[in-house]
N, C-alpha and C positions, 0 to 999 in steps of 0.2 A: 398690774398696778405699779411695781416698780419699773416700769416701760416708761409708762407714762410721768412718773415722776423722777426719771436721768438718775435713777439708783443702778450703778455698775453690778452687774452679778458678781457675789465670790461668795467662800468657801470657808473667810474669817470667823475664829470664833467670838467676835463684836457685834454690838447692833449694827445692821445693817442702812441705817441711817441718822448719822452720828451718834447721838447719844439714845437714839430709839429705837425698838426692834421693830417691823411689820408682818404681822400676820394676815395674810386672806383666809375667807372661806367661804365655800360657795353653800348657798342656805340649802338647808334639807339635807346636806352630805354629814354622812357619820366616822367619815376616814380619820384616819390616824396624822399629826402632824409631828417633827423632831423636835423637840427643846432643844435639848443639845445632846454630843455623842461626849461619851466621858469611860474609860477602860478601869475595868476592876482593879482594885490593887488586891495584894501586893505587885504596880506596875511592871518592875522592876521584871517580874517571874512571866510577863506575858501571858499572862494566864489563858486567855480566849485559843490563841495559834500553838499554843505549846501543851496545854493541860486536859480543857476542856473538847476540843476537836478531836483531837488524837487519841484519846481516852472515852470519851463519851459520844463521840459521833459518828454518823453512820455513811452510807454511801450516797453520795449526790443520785441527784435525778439524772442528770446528764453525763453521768462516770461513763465513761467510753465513746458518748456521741460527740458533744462542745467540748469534754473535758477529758484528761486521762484516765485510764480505767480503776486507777486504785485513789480518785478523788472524792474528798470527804467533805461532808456537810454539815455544819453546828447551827442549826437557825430553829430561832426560838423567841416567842415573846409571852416573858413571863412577868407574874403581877402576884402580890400579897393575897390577894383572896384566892386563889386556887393555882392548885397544879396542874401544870401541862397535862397529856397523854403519854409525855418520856418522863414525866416525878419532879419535873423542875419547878420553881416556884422562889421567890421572895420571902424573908424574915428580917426582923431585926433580934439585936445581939437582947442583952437581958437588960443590960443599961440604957438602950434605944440612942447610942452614939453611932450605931453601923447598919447597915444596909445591907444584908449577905444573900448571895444566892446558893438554893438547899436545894437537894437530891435525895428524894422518897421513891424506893424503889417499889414500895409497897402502891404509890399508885401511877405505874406503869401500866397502860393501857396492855390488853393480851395479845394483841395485834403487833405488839412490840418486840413478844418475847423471845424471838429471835435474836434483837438488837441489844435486847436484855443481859443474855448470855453470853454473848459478845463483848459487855462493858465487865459482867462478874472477871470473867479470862484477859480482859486487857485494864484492870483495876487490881486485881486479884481480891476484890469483898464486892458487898453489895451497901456499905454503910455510907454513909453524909461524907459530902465533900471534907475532906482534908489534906490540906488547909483550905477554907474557904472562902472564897474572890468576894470581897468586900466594897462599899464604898463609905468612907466617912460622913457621916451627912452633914457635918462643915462642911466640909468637900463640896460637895451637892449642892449645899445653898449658895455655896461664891461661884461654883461658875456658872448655877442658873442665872443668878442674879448680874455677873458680869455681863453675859448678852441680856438677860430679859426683866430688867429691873424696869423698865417703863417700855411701856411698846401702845403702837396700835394698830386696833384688830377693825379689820373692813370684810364685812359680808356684801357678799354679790347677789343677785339673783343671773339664773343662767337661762339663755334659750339659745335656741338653734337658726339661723334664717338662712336657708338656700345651701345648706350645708358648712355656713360661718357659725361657728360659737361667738356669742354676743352675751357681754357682762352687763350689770346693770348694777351698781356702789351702792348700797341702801343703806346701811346700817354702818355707822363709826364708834368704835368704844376706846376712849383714851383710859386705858391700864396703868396702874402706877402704883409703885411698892410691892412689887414681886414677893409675898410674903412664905416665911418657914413654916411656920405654922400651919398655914393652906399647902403650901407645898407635902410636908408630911402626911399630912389627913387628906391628901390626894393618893400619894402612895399607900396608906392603909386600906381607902376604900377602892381601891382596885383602878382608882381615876389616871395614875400615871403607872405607864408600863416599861417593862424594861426588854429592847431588843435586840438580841443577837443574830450579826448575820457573817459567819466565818465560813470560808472553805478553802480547801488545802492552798489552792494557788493563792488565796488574796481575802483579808481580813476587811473586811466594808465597814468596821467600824461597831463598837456598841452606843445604842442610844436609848433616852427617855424620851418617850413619845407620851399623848393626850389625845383624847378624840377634840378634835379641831376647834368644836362648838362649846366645848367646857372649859375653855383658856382663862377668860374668867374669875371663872373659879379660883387661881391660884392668888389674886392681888386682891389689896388690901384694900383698894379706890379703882372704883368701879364709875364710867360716865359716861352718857351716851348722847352723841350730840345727834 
């Protein structure tokens, strides 16, 4: 789509065509899409490369084969309605100004507890992060809203011909007013998730992700031409 409409690829974190964002999505898919990537604070502390990896994380899949043998992995996508299988999970503060991500060891899958005794011996406890990697959710609504305060969302249909993937434009929705409110009661009900994907060589970034088809949901003015 943006082929066709002479939009240059990048990597800004601006709308992608001038003042508007564009989102596709191919109908019937329930995959994951970025909002935007945004690092916990306190920034300053690097939290993700410096705390969370080295402290809580365990060995890549590929330690010895693509990578070096003592290469570690922090990859994770956690959300307010449940905890991972390694205890990780979403809360906000008691005032609901912060966004924190928590560590329950208590629900650690037992498949883990290897990995387990490993964090008690390189933490030395088993209790809640401290201090814990936050995001202000000021924070969170200015720089959603910097790139995704009006956007719009084009659904495909997909088929296949002769071994060509073939798009078919059906559906346009002009979004507008990226709202707080929805954005919030998206992350309480489990609708926006938070992902982490660190390993020892190279930090890719944390992001808030949506399942593609519920974008939506998050704005105030909804239209569908």
């Amino acid at each position: 789509m943006e082929d066709l409409l002479g939009i240059k690829e990048n990597n800004l974190p601006i709308p992608n065509s001038a003042e508007w964002e564009l989102k596709t999505h191919r109908s019937g898919s329930n995959s994951l899409t970025t909002l935007f990537h945004l690092e916990p604070s306190p920034r300053g502390a690097r939290f993700v490369p410096s705390i969370l990896l080295p402290k809580y994380g365990w060995r890549h899949e590929e330690a010895g084969i693509k990578y070096p043998e003592t290469e570690m992995s922090f990859r994770q996508t956690i959300n307010f309605q449940s905890r991972t299988d390694r205890g990780f999970g979403l809360v906000f503060d008691k005032d609901e100004t912060k966004l924190m991500v928590s560590f329950d060891y208590t629900n650690v899958s037992p498949r883990h507890s290897e990995w387990l005794n490993s964090v008690r011996v390189r933490v030395g406890h088993l209790r809640e992060l401290n201090p814990q990697p936050y995001w202000g959710l000021d924070d969170l609504y200015h720089k959603a809203a910097t790139k995704l305060y009006n956007c719009f969302f084009v659904e495909a249909d997909v088929k296949k011909e002769n071994g060509t993937e073939e798009y078919r434009y059906n559906k346009i929705y002009m979004l507008t007013e990226f709202d707080k409110g929805k954005f919030i009661a998206g992350i309480k009900s489990g609708l926006v998730l938070v992902d982490f994907d660190a390993r020892s060589g190279h930090n890719h970034g944390t992001k808030f992700r949506v399942r593609e088809d519920r974008i939506p949901e998050l704005y105030l003015n909804v239209k569908e031409f």
